[in-house]
Steps between C-alpha positions, in 0.01 A plus 500: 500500500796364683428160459802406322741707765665255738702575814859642479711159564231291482643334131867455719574499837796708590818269505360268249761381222374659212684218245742246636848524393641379149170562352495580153328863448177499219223719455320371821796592705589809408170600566471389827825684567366824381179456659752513829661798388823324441694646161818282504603124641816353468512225293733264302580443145428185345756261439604503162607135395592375233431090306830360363443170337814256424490200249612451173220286448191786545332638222225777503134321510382492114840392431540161283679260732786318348678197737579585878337815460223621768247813482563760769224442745649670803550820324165592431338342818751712708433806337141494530481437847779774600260729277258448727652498791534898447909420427676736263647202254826644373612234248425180364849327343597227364866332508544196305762307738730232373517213689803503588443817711238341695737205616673477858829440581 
């Protein structure tokens, strides 16, 4: 008996950052938290961002191609890695742009 009971403050020394700031908050966290005694922590919402993709010349992958046409790599790639960068991906669009729009003065 007892040989599983450790010290009080012997897991963390007093003053010791429990998580640095900007950390995301999972399972593992929150438990640590609790494990503290602490019941709330400020935090901040993820950004919410959103893919816009210009080019008349994009089609969805699958697509057929027909001349000057191109499949929409960036879309997808993007998308994926905001996914898992814990993001909240609002929208995905796409504006076909005419040419002339894209020219400078």
């Amino acid at each position: 008996p007892g040989t599983d009971v450790r010290p009080v403050g012997s897991d963390i020394a007093k003053g010791e950052v429990l998580l640095p700031g900007g950390c995301q908050l999972f399972a593992a966290e929150l438990g640590l938290l609790a494990s503290q005694g602490i019941e709330s922590v400020a935090v901040r919402s993820k950004p919410k961002i959103a893919i816009i993709s210009t080019g008349n010349e994009l089609v969805k992958s699958g697509s057929n191609l027909a001349s000057g046409q191109v499949r929409d790599s960036n879309t997808p790639a993007l998308s994926h890695l905001l996914r898992r960068m814990v993001t909240m991906l609002h929208s995905v669009l796409t504006f076909l742009t005419p040419y002339t729009m894209l020219q400078r003065d």
